[in-house]
mmCIF file of the N, C-alpha and C atoms, coordinates in Angstrom:
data_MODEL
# 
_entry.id   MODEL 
# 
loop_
_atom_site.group_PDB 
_atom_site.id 
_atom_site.type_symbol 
_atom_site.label_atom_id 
_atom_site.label_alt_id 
_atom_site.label_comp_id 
_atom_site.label_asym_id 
_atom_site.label_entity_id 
_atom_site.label_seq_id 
_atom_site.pdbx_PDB_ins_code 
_atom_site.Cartn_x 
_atom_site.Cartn_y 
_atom_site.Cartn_z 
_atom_site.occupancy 
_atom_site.B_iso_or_equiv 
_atom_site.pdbx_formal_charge 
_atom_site.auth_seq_id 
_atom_site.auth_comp_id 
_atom_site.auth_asym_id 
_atom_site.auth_atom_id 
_atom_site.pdbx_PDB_model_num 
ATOM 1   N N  . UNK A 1 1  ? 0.836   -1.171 0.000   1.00 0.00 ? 1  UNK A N  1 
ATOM 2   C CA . UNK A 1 1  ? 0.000   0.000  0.000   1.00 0.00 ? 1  UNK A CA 1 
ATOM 3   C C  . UNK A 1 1  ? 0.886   1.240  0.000   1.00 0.00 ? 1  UNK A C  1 
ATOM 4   N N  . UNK A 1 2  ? 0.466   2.216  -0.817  1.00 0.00 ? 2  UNK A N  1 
ATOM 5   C CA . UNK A 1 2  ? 1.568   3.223  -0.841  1.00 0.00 ? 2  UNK A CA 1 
ATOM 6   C C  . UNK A 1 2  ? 0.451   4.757  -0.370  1.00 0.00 ? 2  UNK A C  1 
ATOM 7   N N  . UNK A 1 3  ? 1.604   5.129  0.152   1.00 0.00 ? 3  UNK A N  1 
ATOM 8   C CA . UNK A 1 3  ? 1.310   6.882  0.775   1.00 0.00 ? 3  UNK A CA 1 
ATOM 9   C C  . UNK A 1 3  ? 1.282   7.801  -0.221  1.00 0.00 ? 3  UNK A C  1 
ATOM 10  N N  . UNK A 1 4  ? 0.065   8.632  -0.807  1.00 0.00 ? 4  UNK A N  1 
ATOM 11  C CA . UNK A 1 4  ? 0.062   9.606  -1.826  1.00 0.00 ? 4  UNK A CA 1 
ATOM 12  C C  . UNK A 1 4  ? 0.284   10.951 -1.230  1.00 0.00 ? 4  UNK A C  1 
ATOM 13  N N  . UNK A 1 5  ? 1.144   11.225 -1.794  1.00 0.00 ? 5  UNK A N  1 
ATOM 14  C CA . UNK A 1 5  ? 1.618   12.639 -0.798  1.00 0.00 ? 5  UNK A CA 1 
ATOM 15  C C  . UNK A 1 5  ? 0.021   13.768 -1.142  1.00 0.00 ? 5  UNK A C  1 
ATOM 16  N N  . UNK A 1 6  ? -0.392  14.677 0.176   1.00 0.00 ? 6  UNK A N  1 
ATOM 17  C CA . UNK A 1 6  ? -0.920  15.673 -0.344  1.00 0.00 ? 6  UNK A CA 1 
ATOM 18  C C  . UNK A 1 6  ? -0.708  16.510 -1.601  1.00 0.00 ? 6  UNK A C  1 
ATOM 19  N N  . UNK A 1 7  ? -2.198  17.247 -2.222  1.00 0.00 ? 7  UNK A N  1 
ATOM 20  C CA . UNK A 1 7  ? -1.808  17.967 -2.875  1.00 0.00 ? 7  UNK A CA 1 
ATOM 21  C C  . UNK A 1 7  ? -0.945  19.608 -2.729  1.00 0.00 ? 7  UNK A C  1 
ATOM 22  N N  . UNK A 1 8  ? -0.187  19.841 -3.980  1.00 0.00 ? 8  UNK A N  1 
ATOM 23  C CA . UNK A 1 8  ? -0.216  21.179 -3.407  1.00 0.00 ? 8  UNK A CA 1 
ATOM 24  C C  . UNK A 1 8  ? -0.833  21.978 -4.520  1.00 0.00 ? 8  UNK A C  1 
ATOM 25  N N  . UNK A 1 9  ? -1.896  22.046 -4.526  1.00 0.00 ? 9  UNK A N  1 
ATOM 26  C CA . UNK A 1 9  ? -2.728  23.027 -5.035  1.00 0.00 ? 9  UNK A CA 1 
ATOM 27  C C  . UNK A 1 9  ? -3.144  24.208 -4.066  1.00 0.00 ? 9  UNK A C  1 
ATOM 28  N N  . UNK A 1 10 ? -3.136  25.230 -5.110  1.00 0.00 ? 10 UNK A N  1 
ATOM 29  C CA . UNK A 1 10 ? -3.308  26.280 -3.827  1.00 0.00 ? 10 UNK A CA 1 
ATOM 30  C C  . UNK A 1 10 ? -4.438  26.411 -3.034  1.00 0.00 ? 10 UNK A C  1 
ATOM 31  N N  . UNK A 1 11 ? -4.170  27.278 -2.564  1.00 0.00 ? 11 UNK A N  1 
ATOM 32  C CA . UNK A 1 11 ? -5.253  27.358 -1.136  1.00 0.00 ? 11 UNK A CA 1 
ATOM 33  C C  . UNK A 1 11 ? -6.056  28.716 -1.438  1.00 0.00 ? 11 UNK A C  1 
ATOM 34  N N  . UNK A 1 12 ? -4.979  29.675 -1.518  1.00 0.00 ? 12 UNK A N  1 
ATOM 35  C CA . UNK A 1 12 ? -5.345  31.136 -1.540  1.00 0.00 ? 12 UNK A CA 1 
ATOM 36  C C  . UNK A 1 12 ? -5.656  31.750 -2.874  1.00 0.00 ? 12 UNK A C  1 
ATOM 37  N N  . UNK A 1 13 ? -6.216  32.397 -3.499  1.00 0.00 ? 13 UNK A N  1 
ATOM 38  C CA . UNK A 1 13 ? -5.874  33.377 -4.690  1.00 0.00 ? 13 UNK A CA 1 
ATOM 39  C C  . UNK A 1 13 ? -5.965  34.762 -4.562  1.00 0.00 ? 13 UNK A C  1 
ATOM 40  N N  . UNK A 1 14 ? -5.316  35.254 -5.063  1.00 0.00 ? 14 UNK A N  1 
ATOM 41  C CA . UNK A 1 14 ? -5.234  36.571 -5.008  1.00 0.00 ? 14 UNK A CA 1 
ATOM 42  C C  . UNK A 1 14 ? -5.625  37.091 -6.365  1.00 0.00 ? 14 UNK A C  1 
ATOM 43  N N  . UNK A 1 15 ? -6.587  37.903 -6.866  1.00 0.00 ? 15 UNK A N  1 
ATOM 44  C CA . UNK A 1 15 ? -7.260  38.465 -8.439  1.00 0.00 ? 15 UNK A CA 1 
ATOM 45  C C  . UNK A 1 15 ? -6.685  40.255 -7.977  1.00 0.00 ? 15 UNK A C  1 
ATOM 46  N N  . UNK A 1 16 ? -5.636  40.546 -8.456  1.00 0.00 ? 16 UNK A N  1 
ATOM 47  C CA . UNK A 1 16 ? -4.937  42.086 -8.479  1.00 0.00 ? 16 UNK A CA 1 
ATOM 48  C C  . UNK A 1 16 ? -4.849  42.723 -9.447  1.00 0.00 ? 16 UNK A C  1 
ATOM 49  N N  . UNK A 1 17 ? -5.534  44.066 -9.608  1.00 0.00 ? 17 UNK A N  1 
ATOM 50  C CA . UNK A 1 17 ? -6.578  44.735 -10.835 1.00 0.00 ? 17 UNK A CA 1 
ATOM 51  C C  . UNK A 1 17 ? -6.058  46.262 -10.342 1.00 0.00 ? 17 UNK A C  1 
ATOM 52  N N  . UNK A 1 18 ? -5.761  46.570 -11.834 1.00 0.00 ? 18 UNK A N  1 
ATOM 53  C CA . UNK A 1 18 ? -5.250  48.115 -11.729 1.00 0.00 ? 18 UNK A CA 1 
ATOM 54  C C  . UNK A 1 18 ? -6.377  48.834 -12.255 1.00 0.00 ? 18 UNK A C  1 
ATOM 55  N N  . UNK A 1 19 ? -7.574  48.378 -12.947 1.00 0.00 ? 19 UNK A N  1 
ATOM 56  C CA . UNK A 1 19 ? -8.693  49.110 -13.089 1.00 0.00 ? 19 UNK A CA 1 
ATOM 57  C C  . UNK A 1 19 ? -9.385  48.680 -14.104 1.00 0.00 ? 19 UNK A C  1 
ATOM 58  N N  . UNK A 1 20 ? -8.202  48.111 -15.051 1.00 0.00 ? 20 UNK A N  1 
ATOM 59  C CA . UNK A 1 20 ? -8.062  48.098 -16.419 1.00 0.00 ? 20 UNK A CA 1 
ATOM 60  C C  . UNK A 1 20 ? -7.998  46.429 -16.785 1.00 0.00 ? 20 UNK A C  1 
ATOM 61  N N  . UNK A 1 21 ? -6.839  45.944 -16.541 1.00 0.00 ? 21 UNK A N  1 
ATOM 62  C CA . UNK A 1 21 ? -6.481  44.578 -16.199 1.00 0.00 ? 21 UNK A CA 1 
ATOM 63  C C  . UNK A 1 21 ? -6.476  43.803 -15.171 1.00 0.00 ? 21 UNK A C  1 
ATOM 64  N N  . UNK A 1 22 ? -6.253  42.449 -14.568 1.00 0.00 ? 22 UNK A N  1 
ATOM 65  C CA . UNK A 1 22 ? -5.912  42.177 -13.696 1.00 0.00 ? 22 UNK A CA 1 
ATOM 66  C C  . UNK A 1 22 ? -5.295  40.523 -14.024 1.00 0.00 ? 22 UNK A C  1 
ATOM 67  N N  . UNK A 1 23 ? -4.330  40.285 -12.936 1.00 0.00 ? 23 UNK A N  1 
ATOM 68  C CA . UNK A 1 23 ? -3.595  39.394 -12.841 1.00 0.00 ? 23 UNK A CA 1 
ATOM 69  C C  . UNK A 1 23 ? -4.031  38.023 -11.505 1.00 0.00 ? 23 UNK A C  1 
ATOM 70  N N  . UNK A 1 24 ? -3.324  37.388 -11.385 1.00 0.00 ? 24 UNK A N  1 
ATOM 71  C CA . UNK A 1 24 ? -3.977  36.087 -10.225 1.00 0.00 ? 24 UNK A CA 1 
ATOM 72  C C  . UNK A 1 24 ? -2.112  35.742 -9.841  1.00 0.00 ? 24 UNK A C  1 
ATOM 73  N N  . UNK A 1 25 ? -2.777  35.797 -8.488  1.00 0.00 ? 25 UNK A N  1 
ATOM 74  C CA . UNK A 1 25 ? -1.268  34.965 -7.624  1.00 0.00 ? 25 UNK A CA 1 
ATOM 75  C C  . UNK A 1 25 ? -1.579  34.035 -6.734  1.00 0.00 ? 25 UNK A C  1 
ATOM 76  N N  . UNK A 1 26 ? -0.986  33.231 -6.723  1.00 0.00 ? 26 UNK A N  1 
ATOM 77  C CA . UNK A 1 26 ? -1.760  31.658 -6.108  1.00 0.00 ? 26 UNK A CA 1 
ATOM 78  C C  . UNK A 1 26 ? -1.055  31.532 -4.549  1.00 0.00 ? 26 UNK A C  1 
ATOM 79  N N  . UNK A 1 27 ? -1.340  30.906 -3.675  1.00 0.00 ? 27 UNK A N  1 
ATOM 80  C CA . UNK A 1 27 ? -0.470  30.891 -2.195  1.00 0.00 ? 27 UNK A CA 1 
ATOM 81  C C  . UNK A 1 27 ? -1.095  29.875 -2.045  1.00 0.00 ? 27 UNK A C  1 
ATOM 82  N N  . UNK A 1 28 ? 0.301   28.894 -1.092  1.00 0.00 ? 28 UNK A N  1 
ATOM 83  C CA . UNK A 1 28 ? -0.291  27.877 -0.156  1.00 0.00 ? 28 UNK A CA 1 
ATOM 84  C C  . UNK A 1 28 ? -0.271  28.523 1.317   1.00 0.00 ? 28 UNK A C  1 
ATOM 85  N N  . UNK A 1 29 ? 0.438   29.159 1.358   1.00 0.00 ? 29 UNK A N  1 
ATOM 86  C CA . UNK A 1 29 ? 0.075   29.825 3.173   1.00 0.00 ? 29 UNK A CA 1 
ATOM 87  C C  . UNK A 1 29 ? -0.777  31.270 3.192   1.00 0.00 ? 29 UNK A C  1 
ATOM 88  N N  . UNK A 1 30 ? -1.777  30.782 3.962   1.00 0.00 ? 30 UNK A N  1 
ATOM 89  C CA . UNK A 1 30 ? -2.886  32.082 4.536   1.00 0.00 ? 30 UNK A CA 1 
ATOM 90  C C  . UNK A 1 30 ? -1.907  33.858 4.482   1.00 0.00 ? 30 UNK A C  1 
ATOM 91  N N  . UNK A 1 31 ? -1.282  33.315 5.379   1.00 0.00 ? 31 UNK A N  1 
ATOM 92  C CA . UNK A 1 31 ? -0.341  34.525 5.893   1.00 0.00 ? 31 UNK A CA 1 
ATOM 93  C C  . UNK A 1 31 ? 0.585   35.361 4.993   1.00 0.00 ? 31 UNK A C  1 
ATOM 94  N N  . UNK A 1 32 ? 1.582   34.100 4.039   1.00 0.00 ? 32 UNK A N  1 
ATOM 95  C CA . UNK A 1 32 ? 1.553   34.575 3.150   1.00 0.00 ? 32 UNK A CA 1 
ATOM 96  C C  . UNK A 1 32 ? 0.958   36.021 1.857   1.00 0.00 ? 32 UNK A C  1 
ATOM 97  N N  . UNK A 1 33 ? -0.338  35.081 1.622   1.00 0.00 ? 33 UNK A N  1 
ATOM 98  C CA . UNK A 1 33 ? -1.189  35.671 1.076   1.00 0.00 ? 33 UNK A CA 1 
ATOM 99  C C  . UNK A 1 33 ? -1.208  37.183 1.270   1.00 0.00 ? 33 UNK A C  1 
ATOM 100 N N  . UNK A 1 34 ? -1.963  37.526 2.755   1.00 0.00 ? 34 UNK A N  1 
ATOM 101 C CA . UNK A 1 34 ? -2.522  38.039 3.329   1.00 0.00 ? 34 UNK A CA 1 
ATOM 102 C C  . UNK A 1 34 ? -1.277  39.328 3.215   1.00 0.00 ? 34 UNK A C  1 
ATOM 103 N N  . UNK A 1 35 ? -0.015  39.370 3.491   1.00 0.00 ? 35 UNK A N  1 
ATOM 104 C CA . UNK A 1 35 ? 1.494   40.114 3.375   1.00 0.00 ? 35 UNK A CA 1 
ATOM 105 C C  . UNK A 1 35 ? 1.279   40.784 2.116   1.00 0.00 ? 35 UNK A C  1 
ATOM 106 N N  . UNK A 1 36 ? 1.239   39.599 0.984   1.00 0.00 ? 36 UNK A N  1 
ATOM 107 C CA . UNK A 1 36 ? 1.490   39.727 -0.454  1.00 0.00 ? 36 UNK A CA 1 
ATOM 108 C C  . UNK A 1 36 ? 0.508   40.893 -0.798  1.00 0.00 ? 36 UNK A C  1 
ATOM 109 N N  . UNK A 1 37 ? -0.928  40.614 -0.299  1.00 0.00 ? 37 UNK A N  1 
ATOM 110 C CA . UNK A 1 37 ? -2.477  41.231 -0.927  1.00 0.00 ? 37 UNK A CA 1 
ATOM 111 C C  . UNK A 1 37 ? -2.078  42.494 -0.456  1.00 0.00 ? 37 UNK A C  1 
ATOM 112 N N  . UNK A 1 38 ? -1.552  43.076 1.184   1.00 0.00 ? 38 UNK A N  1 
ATOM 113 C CA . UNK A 1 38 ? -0.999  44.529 1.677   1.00 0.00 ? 38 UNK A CA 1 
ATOM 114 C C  . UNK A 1 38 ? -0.486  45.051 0.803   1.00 0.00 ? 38 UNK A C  1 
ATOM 115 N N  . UNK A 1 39 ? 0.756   44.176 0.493   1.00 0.00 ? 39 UNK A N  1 
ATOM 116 C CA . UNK A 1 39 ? 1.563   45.413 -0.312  1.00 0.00 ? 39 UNK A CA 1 
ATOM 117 C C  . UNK A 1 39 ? 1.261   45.709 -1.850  1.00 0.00 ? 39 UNK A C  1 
ATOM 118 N N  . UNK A 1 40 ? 0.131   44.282 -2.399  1.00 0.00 ? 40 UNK A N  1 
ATOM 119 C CA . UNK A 1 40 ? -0.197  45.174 -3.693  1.00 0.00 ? 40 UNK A CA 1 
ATOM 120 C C  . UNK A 1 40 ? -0.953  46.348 -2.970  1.00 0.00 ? 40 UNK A C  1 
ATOM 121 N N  . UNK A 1 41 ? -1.942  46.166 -2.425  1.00 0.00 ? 41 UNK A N  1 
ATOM 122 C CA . UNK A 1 41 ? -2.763  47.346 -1.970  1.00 0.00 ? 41 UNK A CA 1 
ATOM 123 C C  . UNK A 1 41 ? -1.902  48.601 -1.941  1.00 0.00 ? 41 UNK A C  1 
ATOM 124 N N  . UNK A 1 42 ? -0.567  48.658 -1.045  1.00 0.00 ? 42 UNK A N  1 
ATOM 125 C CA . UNK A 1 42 ? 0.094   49.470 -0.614  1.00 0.00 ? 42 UNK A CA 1 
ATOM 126 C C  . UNK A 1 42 ? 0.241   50.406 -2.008  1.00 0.00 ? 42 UNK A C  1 
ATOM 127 N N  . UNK A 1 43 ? 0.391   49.191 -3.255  1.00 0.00 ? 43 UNK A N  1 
ATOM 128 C CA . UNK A 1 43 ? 1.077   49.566 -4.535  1.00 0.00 ? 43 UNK A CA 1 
ATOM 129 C C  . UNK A 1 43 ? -0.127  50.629 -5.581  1.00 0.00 ? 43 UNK A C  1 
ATOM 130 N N  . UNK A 1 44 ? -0.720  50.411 -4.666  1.00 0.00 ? 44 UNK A N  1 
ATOM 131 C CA . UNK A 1 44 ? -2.111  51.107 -5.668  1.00 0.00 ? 44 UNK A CA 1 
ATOM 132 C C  . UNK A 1 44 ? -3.349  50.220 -6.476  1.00 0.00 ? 44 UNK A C  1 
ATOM 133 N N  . UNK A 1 45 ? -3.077  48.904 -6.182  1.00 0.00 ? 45 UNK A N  1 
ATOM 134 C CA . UNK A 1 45 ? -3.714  47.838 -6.736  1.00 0.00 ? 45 UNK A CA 1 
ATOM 135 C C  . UNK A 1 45 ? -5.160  47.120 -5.772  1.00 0.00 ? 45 UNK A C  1 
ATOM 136 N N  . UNK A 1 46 ? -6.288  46.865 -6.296  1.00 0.00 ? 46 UNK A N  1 
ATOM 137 C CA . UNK A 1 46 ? -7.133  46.899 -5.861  1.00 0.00 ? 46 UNK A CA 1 
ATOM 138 C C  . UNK A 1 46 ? -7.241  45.132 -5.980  1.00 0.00 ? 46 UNK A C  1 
ATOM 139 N N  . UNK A 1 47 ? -7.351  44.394 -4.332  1.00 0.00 ? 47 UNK A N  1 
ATOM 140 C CA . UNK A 1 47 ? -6.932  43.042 -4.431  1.00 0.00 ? 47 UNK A CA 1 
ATOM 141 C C  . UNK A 1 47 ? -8.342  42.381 -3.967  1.00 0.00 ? 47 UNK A C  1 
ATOM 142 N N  . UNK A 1 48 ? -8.645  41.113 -4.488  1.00 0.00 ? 48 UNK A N  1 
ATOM 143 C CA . UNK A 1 48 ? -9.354  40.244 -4.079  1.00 0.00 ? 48 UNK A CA 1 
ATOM 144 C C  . UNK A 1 48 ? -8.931  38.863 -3.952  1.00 0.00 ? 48 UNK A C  1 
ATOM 145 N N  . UNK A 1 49 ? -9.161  38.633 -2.191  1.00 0.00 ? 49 UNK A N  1 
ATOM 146 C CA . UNK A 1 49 ? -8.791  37.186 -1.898  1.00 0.00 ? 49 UNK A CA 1 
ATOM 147 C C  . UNK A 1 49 ? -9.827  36.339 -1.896  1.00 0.00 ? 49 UNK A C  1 
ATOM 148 N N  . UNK A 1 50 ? -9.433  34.980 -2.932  1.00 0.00 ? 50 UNK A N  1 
ATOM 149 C CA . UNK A 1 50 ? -10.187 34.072 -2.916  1.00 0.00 ? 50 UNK A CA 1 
ATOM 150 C C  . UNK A 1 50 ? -10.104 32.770 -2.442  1.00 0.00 ? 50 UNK A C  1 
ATOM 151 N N  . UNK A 1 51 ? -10.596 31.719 -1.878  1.00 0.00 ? 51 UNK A N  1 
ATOM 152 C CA . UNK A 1 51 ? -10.148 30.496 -1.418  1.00 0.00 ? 51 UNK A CA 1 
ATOM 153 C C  . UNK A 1 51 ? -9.796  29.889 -2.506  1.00 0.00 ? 51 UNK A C  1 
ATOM 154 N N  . UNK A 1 52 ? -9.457  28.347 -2.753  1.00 0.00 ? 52 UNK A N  1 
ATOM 155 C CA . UNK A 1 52 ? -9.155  27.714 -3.868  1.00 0.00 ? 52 UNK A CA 1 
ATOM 156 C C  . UNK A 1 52 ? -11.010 27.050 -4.056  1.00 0.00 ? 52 UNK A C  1 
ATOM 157 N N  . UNK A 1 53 ? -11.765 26.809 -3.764  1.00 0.00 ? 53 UNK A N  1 
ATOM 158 C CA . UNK A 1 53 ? -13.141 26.549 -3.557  1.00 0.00 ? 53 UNK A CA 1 
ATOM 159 C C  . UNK A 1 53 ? -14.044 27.766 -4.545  1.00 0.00 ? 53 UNK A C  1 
ATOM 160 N N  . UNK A 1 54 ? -13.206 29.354 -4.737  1.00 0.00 ? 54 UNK A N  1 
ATOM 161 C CA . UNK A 1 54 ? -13.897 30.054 -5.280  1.00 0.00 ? 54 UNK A CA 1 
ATOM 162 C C  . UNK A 1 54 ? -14.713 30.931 -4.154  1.00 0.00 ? 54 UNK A C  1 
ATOM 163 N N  . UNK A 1 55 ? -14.644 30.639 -2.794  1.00 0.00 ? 55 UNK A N  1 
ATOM 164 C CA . UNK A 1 55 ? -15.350 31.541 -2.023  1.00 0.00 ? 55 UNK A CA 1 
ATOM 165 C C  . UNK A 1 55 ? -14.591 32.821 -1.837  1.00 0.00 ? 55 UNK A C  1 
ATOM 166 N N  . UNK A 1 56 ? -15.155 34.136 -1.825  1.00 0.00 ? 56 UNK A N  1 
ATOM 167 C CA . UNK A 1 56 ? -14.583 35.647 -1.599  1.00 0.00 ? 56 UNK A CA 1 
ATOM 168 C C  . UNK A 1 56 ? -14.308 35.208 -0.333  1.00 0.00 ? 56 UNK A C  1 
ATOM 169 N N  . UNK A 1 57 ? -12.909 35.857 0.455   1.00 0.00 ? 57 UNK A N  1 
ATOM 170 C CA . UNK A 1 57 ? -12.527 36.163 1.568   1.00 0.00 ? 57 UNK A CA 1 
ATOM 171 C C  . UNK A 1 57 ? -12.585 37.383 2.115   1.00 0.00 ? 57 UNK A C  1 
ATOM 172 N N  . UNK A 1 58 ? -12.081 38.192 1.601   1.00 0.00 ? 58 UNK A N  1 
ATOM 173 C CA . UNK A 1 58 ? -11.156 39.540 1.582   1.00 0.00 ? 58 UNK A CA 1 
ATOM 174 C C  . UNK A 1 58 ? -11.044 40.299 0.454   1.00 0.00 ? 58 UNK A C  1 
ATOM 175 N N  . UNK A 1 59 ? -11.356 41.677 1.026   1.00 0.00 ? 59 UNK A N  1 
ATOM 176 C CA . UNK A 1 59 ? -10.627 42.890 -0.346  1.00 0.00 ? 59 UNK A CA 1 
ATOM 177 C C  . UNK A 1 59 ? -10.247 43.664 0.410   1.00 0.00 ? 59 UNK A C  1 
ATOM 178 N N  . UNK A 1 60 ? -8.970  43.954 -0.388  1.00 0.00 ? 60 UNK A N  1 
ATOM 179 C CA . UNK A 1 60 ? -7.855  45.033 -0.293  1.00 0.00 ? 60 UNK A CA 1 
ATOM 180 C C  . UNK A 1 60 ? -7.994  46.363 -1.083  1.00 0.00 ? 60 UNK A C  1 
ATOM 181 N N  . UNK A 1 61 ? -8.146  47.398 -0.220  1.00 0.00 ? 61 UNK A N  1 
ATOM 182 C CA . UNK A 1 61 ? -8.559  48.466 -1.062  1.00 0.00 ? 61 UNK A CA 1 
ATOM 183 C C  . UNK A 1 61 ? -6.831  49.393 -1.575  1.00 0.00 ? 61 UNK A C  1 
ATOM 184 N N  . UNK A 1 62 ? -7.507  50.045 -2.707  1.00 0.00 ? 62 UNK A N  1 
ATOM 185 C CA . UNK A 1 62 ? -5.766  50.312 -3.582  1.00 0.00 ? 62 UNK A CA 1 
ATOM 186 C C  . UNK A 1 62 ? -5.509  51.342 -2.570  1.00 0.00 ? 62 UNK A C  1 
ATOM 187 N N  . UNK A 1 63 ? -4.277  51.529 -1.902  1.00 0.00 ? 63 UNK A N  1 
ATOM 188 C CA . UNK A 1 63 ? -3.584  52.933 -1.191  1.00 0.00 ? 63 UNK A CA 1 
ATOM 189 C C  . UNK A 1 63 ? -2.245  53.605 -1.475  1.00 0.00 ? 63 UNK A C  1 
ATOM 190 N N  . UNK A 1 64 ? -2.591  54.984 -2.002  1.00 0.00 ? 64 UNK A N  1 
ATOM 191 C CA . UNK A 1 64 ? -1.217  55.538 -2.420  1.00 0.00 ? 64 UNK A CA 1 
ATOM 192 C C  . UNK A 1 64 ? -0.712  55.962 -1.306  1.00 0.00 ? 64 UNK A C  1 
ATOM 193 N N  . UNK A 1 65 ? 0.711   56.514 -1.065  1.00 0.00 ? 65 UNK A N  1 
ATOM 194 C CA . UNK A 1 65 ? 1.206   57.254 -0.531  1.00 0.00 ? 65 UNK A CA 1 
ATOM 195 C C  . UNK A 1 65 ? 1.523   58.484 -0.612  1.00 0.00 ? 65 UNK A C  1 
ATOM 196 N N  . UNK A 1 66 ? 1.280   59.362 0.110   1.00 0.00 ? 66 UNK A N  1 
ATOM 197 C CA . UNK A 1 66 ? 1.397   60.502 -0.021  1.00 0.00 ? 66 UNK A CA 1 
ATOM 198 C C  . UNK A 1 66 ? 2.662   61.380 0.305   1.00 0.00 ? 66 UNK A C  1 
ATOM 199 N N  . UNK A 1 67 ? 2.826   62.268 -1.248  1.00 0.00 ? 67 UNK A N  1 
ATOM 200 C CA . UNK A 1 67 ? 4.409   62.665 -0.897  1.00 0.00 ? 67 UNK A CA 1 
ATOM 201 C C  . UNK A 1 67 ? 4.058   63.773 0.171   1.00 0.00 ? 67 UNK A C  1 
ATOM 202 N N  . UNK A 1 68 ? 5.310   63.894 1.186   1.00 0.00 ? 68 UNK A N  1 
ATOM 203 C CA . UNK A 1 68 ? 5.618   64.762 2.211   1.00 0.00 ? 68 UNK A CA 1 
ATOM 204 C C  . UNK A 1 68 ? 5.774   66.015 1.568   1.00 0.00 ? 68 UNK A C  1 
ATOM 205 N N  . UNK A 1 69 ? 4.905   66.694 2.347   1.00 0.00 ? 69 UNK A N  1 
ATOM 206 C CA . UNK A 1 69 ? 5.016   68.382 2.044   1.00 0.00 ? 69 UNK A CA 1 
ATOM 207 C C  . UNK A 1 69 ? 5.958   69.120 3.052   1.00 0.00 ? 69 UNK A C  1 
# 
């Protein structure tokens, strides 16, 4: 009898949209994810986390930074 290793299919998705387009980034760790989705946000990018199931988790709203006056 043999041991089938787990899959590694992802867990997380990330759908990251500049308004116009958008791209997909896949994660096996939550936390991960969750780092990655900040700093698009940080980047100006408007993020949606999805499970691998297709259920919405999370949205990341886009945030610029503002230059110092």
């Amino acid at each position: 009898m043999s041991i089938r290793p787990r899959s590694t299919s992802p867990t997380i998705l990330l759908r990251i949209s500049d308004g116009t387009s958008h791209m997909h980034r896949s994660f096996n760790d939550f936390h991960q994810s969750v780092r990655s989705a900040e700093a698009y946000a940080e980047a100006g990018f408007m993020v949606a986390m999805i499970s691998a199931t297709g259920r919405f988790l999370m949205h990341f709203e886009p945030r610029r930074h503002r230059a110092a006056v």
